[in-house]
ZAGU-342073 format. One record per residue (C-alpha): residue number from 1; x negated, y, z; residue in three letters. Coordinates in nm, 2 decimals. Layout:
<votis>
drenro = NUM, x = X, y = Y, z = Z, vokol = Ala
...
</votis>
This chain:
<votis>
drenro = 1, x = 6.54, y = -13.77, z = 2.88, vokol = Unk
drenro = 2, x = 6.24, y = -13.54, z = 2.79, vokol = Unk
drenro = 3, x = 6.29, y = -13.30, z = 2.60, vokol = Unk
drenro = 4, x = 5.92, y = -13.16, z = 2.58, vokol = Unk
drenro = 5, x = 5.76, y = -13.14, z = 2.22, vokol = Unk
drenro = 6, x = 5.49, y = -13.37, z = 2.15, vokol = Unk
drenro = 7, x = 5.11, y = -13.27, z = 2.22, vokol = Unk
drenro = 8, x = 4.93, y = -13.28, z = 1.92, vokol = Unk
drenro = 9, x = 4.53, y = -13.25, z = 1.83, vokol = Unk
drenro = 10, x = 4.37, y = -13.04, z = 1.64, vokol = Unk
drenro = 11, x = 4.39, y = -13.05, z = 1.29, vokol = Unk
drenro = 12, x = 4.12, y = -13.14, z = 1.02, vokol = Unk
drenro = 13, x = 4.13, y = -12.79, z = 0.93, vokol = Unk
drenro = 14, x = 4.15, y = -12.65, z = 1.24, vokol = Unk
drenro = 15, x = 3.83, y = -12.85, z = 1.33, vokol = Unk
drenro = 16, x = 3.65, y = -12.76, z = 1.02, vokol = Unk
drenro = 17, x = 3.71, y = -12.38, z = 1.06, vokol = Unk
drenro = 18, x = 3.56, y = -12.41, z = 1.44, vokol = Unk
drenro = 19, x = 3.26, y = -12.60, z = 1.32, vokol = Unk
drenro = 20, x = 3.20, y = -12.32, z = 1.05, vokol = Unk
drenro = 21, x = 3.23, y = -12.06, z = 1.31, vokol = Unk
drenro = 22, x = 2.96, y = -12.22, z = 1.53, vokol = Unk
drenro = 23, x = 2.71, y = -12.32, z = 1.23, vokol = Unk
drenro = 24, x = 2.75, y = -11.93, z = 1.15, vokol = Unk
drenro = 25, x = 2.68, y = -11.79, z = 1.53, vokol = Unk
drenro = 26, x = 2.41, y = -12.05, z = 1.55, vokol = Unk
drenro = 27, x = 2.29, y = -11.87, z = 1.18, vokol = Unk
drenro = 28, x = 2.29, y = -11.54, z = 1.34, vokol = Unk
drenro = 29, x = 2.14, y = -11.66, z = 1.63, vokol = Unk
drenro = 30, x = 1.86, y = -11.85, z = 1.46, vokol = Unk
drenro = 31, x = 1.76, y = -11.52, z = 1.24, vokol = Unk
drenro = 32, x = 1.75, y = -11.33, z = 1.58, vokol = Unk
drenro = 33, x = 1.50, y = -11.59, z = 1.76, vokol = Unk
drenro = 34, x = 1.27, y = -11.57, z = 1.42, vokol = Unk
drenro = 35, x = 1.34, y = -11.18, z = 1.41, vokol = Unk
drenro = 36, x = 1.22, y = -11.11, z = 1.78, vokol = Unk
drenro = 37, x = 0.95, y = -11.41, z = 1.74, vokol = Unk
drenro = 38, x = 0.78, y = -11.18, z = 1.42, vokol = Unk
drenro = 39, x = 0.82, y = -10.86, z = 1.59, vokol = Unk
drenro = 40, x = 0.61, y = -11.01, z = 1.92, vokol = Unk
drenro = 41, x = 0.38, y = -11.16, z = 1.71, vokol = Unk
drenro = 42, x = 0.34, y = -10.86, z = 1.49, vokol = Unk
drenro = 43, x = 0.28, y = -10.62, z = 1.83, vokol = Unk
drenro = 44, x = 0.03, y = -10.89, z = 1.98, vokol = Unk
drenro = 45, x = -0.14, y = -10.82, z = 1.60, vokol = Unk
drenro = 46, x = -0.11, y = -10.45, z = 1.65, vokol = Unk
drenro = 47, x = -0.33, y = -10.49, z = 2.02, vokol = Unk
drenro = 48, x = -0.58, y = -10.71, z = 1.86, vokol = Unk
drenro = 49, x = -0.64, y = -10.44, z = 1.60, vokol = Unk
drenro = 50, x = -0.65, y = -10.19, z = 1.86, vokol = Unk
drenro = 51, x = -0.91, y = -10.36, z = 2.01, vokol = Unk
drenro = 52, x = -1.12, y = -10.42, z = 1.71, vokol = Unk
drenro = 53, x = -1.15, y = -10.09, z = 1.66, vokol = Unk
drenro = 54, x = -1.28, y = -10.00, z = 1.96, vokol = Unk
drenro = 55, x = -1.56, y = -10.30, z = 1.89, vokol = Unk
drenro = 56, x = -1.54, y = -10.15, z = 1.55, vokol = Unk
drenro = 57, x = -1.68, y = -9.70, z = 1.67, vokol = Unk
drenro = 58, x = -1.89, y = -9.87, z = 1.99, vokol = Unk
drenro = 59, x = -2.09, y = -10.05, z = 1.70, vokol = Unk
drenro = 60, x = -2.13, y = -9.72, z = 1.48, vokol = Unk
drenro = 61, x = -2.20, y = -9.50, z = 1.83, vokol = Unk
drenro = 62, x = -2.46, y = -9.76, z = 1.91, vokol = Unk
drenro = 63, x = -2.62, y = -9.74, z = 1.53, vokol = Unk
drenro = 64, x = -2.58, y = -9.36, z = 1.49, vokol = Unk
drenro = 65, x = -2.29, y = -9.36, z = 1.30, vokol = Unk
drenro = 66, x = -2.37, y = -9.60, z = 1.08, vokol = Unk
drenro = 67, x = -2.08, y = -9.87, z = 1.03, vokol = Unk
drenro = 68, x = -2.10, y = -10.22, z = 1.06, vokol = Unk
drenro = 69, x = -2.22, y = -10.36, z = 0.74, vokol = Unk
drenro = 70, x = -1.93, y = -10.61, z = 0.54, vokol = Unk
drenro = 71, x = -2.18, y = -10.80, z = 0.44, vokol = Unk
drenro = 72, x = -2.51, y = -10.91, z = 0.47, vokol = Unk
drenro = 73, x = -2.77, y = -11.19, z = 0.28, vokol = Unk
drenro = 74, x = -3.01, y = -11.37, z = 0.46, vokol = Unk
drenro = 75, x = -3.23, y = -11.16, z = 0.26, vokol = Unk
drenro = 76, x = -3.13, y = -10.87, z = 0.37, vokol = Unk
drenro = 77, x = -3.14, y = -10.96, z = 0.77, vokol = Unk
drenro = 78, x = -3.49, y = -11.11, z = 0.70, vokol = Unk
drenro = 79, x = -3.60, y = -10.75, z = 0.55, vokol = Unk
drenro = 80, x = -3.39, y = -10.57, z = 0.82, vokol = Unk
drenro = 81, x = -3.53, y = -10.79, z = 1.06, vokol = Unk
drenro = 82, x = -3.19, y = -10.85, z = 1.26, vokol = Unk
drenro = 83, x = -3.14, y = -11.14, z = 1.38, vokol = Unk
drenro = 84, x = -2.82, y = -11.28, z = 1.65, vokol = Unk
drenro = 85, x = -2.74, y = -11.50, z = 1.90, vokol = Unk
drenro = 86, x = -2.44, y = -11.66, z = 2.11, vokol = Unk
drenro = 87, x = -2.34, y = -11.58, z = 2.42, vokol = Unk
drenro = 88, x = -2.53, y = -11.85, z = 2.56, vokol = Unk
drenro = 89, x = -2.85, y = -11.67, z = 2.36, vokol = Unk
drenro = 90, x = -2.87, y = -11.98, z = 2.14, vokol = Unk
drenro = 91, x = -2.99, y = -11.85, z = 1.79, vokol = Unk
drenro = 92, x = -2.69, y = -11.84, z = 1.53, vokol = Unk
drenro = 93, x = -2.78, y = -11.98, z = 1.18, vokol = Unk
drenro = 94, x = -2.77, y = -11.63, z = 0.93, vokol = Unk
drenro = 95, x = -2.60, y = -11.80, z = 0.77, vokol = Unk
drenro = 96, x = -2.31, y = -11.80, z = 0.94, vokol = Unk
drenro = 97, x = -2.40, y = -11.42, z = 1.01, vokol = Unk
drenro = 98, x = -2.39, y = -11.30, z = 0.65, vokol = Unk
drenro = 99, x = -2.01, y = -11.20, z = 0.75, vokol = Unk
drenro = 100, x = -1.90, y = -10.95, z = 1.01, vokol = Unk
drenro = 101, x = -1.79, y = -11.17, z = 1.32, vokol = Unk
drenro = 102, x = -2.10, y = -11.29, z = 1.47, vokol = Unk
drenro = 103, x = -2.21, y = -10.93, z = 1.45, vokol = Unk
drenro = 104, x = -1.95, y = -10.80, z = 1.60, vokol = Unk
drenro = 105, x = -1.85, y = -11.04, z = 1.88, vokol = Unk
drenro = 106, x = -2.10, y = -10.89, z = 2.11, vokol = Unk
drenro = 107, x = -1.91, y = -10.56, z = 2.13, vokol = Unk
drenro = 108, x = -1.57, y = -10.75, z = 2.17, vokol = Unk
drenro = 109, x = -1.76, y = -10.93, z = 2.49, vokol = Unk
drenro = 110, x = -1.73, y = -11.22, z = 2.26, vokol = Unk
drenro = 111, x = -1.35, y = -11.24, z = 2.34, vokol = Unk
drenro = 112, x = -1.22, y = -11.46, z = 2.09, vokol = Unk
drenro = 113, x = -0.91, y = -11.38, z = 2.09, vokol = Unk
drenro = 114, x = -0.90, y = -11.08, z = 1.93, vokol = Unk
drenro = 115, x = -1.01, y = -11.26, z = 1.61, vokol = Unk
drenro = 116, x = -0.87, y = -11.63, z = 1.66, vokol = Unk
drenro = 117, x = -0.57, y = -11.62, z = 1.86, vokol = Unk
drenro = 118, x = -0.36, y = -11.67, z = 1.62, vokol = Unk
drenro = 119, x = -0.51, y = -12.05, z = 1.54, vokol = Unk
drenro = 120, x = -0.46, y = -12.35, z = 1.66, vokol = Unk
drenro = 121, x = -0.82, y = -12.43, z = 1.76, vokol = Unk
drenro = 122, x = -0.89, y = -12.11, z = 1.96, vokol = Unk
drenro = 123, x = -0.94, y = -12.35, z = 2.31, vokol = Unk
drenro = 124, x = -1.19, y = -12.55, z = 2.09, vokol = Unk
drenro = 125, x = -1.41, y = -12.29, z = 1.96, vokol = Unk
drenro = 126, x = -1.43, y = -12.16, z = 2.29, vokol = Unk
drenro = 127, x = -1.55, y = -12.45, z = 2.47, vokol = Unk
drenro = 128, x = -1.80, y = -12.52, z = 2.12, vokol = Unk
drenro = 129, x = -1.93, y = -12.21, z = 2.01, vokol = Unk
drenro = 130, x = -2.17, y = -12.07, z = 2.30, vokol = Unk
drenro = 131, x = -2.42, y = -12.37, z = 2.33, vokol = Unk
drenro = 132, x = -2.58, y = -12.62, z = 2.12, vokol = Unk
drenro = 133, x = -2.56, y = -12.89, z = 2.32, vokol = Unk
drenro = 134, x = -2.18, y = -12.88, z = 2.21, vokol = Unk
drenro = 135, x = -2.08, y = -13.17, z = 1.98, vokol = Unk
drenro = 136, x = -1.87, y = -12.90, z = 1.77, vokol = Unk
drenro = 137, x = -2.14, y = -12.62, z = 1.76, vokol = Unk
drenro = 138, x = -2.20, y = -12.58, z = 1.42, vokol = Unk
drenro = 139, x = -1.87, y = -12.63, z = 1.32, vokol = Unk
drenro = 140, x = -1.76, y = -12.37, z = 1.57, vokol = Unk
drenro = 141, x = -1.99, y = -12.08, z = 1.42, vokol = Unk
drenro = 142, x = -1.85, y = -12.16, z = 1.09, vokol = Unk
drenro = 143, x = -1.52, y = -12.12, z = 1.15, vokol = Unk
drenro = 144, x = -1.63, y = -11.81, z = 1.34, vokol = Unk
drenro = 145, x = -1.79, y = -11.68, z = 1.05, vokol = Unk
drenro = 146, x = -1.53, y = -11.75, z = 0.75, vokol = Unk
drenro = 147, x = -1.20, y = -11.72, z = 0.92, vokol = Unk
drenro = 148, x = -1.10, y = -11.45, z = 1.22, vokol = Unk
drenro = 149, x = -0.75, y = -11.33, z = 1.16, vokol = Unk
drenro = 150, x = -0.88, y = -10.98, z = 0.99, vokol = Unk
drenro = 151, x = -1.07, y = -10.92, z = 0.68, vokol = Unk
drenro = 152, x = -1.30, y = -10.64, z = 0.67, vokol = Unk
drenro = 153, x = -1.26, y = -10.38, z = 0.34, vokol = Unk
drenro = 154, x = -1.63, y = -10.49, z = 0.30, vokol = Unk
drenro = 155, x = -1.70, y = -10.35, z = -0.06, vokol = Unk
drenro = 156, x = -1.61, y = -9.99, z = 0.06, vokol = Unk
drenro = 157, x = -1.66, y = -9.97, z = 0.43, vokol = Unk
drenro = 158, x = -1.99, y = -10.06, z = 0.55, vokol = Unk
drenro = 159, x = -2.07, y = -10.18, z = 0.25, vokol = Unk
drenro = 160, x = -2.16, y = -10.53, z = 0.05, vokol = Unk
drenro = 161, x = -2.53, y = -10.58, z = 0.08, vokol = Unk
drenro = 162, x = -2.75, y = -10.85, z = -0.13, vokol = Unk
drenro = 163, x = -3.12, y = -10.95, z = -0.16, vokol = Unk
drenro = 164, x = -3.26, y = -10.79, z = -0.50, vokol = Unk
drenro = 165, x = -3.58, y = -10.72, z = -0.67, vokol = Unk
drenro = 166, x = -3.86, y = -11.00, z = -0.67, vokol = Unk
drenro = 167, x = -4.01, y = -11.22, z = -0.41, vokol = Unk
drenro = 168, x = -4.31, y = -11.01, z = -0.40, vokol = Unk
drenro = 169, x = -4.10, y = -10.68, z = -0.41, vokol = Unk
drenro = 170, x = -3.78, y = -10.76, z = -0.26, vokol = Unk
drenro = 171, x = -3.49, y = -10.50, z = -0.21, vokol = Unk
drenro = 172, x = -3.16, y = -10.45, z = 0.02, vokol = Unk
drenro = 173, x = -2.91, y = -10.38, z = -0.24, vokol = Unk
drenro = 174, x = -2.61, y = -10.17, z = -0.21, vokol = Unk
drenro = 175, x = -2.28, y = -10.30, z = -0.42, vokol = Unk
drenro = 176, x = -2.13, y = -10.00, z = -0.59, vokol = Unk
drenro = 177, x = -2.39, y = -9.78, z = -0.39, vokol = Unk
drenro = 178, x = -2.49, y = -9.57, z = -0.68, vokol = Unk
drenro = 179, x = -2.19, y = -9.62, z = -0.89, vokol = Unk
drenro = 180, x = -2.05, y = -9.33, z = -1.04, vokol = Unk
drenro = 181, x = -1.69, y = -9.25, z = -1.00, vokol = Unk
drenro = 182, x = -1.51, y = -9.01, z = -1.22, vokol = Unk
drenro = 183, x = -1.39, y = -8.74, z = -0.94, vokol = Unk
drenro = 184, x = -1.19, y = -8.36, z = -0.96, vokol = Unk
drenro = 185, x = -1.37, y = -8.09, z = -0.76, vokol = Unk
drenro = 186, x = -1.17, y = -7.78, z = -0.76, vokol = Unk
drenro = 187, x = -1.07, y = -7.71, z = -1.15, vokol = Unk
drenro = 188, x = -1.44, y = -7.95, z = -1.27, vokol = Unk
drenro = 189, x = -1.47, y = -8.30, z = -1.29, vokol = Unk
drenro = 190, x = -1.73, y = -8.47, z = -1.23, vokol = Unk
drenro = 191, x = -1.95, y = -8.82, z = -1.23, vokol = Unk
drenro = 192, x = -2.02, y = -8.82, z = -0.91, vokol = Unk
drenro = 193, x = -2.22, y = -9.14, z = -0.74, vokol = Unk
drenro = 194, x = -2.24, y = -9.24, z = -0.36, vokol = Unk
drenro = 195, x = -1.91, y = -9.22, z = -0.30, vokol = Unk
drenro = 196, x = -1.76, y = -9.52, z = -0.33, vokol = Unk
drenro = 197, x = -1.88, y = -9.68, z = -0.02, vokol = Unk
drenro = 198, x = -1.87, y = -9.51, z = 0.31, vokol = Unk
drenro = 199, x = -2.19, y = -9.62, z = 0.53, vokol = Unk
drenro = 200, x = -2.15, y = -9.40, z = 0.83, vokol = Unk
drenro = 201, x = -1.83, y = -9.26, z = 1.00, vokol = Unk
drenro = 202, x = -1.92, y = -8.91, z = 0.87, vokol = Unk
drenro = 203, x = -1.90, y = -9.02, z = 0.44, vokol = Unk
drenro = 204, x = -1.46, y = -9.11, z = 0.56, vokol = Unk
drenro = 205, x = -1.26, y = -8.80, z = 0.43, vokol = Unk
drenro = 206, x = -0.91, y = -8.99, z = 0.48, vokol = Unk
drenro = 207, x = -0.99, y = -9.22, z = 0.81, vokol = Unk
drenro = 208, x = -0.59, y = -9.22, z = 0.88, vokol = Unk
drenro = 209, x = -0.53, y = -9.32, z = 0.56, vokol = Unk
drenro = 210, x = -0.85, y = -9.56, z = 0.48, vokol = Unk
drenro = 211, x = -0.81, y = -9.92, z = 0.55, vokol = Unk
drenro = 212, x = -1.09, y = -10.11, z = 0.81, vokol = Unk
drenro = 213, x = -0.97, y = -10.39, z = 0.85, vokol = Unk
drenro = 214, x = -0.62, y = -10.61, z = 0.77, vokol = Unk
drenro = 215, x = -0.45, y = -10.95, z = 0.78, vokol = Unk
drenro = 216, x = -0.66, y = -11.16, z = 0.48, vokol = Unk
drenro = 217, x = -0.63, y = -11.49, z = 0.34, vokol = Unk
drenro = 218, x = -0.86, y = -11.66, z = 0.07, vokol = Unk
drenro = 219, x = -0.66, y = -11.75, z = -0.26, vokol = Unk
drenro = 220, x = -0.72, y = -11.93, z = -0.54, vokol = Unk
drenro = 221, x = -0.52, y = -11.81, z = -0.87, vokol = Unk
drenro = 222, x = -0.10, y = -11.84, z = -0.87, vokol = Unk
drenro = 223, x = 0.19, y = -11.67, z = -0.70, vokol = Unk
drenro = 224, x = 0.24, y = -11.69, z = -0.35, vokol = Unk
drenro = 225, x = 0.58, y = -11.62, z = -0.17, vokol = Unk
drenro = 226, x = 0.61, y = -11.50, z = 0.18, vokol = Unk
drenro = 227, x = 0.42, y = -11.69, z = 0.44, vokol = Unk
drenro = 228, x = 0.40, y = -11.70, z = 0.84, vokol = Unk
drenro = 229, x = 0.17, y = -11.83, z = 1.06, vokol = Unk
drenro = 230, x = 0.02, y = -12.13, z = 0.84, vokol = Unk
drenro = 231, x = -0.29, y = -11.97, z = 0.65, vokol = Unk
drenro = 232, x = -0.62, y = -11.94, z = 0.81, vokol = Unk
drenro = 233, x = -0.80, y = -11.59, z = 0.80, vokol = Unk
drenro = 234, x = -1.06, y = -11.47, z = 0.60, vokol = Unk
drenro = 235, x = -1.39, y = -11.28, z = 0.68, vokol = Unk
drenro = 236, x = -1.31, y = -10.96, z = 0.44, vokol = Unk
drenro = 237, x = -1.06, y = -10.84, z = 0.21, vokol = Unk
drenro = 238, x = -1.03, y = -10.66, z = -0.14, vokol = Unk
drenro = 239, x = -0.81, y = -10.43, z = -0.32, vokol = Unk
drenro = 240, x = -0.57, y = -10.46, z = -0.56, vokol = Unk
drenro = 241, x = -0.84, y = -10.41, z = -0.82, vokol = Unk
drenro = 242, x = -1.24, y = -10.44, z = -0.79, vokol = Unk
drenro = 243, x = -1.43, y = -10.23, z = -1.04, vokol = Unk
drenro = 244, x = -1.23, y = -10.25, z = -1.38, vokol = Unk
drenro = 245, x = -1.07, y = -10.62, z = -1.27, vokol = Unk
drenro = 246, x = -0.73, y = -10.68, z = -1.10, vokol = Unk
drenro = 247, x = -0.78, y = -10.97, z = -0.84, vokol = Unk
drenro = 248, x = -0.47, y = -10.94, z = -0.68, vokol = Unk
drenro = 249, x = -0.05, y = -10.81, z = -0.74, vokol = Unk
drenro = 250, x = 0.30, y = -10.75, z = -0.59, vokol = Unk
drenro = 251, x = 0.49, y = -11.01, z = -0.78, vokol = Unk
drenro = 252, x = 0.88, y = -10.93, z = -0.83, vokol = Unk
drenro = 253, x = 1.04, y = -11.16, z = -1.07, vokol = Unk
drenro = 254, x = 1.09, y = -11.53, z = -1.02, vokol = Unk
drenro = 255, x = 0.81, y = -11.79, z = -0.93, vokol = Unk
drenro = 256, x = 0.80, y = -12.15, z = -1.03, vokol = Unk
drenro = 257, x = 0.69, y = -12.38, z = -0.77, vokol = Unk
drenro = 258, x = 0.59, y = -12.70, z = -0.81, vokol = Unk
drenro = 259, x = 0.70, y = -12.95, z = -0.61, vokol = Unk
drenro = 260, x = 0.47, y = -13.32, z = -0.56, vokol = Unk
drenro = 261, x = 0.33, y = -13.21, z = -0.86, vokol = Unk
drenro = 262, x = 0.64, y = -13.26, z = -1.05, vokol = Unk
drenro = 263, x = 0.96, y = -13.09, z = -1.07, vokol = Unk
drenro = 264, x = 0.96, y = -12.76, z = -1.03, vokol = Unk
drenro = 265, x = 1.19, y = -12.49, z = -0.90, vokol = Unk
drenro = 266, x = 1.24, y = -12.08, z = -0.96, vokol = Unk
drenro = 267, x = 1.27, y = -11.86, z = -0.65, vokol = Unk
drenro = 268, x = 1.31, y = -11.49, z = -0.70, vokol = Unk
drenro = 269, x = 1.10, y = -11.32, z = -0.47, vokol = Unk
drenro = 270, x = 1.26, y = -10.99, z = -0.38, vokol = Unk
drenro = 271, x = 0.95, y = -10.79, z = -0.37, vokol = Unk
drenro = 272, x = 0.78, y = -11.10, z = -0.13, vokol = Unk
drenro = 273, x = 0.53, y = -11.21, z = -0.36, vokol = Unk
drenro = 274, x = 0.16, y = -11.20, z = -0.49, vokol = Unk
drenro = 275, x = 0.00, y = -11.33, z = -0.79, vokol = Unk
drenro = 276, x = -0.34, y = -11.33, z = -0.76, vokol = Unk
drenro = 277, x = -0.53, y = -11.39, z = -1.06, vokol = Unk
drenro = 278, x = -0.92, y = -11.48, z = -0.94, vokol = Unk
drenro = 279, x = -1.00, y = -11.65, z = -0.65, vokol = Unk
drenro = 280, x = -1.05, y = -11.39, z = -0.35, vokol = Unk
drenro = 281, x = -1.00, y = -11.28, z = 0.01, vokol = Unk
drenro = 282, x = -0.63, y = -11.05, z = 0.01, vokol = Unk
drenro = 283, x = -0.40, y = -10.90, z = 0.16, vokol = Unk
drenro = 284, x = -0.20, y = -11.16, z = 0.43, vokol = Unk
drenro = 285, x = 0.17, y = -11.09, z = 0.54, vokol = Unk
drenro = 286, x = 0.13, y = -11.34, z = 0.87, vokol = Unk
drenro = 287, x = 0.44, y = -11.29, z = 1.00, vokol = Unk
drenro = 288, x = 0.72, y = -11.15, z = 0.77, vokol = Unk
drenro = 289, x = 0.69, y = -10.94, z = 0.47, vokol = Unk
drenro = 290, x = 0.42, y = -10.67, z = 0.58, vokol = Unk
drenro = 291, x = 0.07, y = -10.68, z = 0.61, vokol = Unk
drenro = 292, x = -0.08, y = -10.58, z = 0.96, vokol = Unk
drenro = 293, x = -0.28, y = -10.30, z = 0.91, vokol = Unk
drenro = 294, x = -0.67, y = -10.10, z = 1.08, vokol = Unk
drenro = 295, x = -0.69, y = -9.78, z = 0.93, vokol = Unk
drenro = 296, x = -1.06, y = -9.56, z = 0.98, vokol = Unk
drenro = 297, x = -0.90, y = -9.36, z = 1.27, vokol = Unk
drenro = 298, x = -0.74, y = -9.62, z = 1.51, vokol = Unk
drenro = 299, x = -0.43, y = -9.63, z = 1.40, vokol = Unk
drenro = 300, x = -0.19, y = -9.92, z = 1.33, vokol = Unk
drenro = 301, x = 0.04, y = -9.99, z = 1.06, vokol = Unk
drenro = 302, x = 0.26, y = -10.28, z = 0.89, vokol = Unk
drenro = 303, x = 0.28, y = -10.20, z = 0.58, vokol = Unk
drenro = 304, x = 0.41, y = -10.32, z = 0.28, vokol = Unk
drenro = 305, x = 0.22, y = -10.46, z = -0.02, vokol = Unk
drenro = 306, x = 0.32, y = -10.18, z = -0.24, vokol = Unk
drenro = 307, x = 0.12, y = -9.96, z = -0.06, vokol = Unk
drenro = 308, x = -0.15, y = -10.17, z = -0.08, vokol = Unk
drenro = 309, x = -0.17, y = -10.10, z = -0.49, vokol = Unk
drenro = 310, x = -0.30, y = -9.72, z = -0.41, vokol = Unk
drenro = 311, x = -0.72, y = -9.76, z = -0.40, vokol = Unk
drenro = 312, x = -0.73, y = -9.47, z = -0.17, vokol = Unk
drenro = 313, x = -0.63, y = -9.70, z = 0.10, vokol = Unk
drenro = 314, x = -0.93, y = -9.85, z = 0.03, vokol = Unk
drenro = 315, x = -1.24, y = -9.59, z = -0.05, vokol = Unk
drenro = 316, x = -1.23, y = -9.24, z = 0.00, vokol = Unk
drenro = 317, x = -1.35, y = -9.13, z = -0.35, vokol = Unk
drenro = 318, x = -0.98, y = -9.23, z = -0.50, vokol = Unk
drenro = 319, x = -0.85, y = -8.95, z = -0.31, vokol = Unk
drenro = 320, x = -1.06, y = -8.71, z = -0.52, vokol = Unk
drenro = 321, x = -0.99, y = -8.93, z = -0.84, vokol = Unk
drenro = 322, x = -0.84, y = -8.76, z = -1.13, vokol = Unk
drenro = 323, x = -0.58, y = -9.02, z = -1.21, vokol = Unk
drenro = 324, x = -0.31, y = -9.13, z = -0.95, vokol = Unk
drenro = 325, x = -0.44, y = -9.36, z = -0.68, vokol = Unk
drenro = 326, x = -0.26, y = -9.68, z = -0.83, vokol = Unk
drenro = 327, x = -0.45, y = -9.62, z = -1.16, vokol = Unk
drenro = 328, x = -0.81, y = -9.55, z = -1.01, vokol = Unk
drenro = 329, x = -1.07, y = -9.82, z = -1.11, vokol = Unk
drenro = 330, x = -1.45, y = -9.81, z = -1.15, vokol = Unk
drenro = 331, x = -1.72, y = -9.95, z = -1.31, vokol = Unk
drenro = 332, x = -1.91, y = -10.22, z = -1.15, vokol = Unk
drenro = 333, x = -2.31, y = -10.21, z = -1.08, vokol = Unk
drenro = 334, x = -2.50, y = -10.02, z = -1.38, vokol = Unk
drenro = 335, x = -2.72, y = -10.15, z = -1.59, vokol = Unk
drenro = 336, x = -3.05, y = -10.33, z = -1.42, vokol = Unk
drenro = 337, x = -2.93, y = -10.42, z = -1.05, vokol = Unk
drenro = 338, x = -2.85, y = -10.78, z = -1.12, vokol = Unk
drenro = 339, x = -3.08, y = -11.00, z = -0.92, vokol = Unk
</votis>
């Protein structure tokens, strides 16, 4: 007779321990794919800087140092008498020009990429947005104008420019132009104004250090956790704080979202979040927890929002401030420059 022992099958632990080991290797494996798929997308970010500065120094070389300005009214482009056109040399409404891309696509060779790849409808603003007799035309040179993948540090870099003055005596108007900011030369400090905003490539004392352009979304007030991917851009970006108000914060502690409007549940953010507290264009982590950085000079940089919180990342005259970066504020326009 046979004396063999019986074969038997695996047992219900036996099968739950090897399931557990494959749902963690397929874990691991899952956080590696997302880990290498943010580090690619961040490096194609990092080339698409790159190449906006280089559109960014051909536009100041061509101007005589003077750098692109962040923004610009209709006003101001009728009394500069600027005006700008597709490639197709169809006019574009100045509107739609009052931001930075439709000024400077012509020194990108109006490759959109640079400003749109990351979205969805890249293939559709190309095949819209050269000529009017395109169904999505105007659509196309709006979303060209309000949302490329990098904000511009408009108030402090080129400058915010609005239509002042009277109809019969108009005025380009300079935002914090002639603002004074309280500033430490040598062992005397001073009031100084006209250094707030850089105009030309010359007025940038820290251009490794001073932010041109980086990844920016448009928020309305709350806390935000950590994002990829979903947000669309925004035309230019702000600091921390503008004049005396804070606009924007690293958030830390836990976060209620709600859910359908109803329930609600805490998540702590590690350091992830950003409570922004009036409705403006930030700071965007697209993919992971750092913030794809221009700086003045050409170089690249994720960073992390922290940093962001130091205003000499974002105009020169902080580095001269006599309090610590974080704390440096200003007053806004003086006295008699409202419209």
């Amino acid at each position: 007779m046979p004396t063999g022992k019986k074969n038997q099958g695996f047992t219900i632990i036996e099968l739950m321990v090897v399931v557990a080991a494959i749902a963690i290797l397929m874990g691991v494996l899952l956080v590696g794919l997302q880990s290498a798929s943010r580090l690619s997308k961040n490096v194609v970010s990092m080339s698409r800087l790159k190449q906006l500065h280089i559109a960014w120094t051909t536009y100041a070389n061509a101007y005589e140092d003077r750098l692109l300005p962040g923004y610009i009214d209709e006003g101001v482009q009728d009394a500069w008498r600027v005006r700008y056109r597709t490639p197709d040399g169809e006019r574009v409404d100045p509107a739609m020009c009052q931001t930075y891309p439709w000024r400077l696509l012509p020194y990108l060779d109006y490759d959109l990429d640079t400003l749109y790849g990351y979205s969805s409808q890249r293939e559709q603003l190309k095949d819209n947005y050269g000529s009017q007799q395109s169904a999505g035309f105007a659509e196309s040179q709006e979303i060209i104008a309000y949302t490329p993948a990098f904000g511009y540090n408009a108030y402090y870099v080129g400058g915010w420019w609005e239509s002042r003055g009277t109809e019969s005596e108009p005025r380009s108007h300079l935002t914090f132009g002639n603002t004074a900011a309280e500033i430490q030369v040598g062992e005397d400090v001073r009031l100084a104004k006209g250094r707030l905003v850089a105009r030309t490539m010359g007025q940038i004392t820290n251009p490794s250090k001073l932010i041109a352009f980086c990844s920016s979304v448009n928020r309305n007030p709350g806390v935000y956790m950590r994002q990829e991917d979903k947000p669309v851009g925004a035309a230019w970006v702000v600091p921390r704080r503008l004049c005396t108000e804070t606009v924007w914060d690293e958030y830390g502690g836990d976060s209620r979202i709600g859910i359908n409007g109803g329930a609600v549940i805490p998540v702590q953010s590690g350091g992830e979040g950003m409570e922004v507290f009036v409705e403006q264009a930030v700071p965007l982590r697209r993919h992971g927890v750092s913030v794809p950085i221009l700086n003045c000079d050409g170089s690249t940089e994720q960073t992390m929002l922290n940093d962001l919180l130091n205003m000499d990342r974002w105009t020169s005259a902080a580095v001269q401030s006599t309090v610590r970066p974080a704390l440096f504020e200003h007053e806004c326009d003086p006295p008699g420059s409202a419209p």
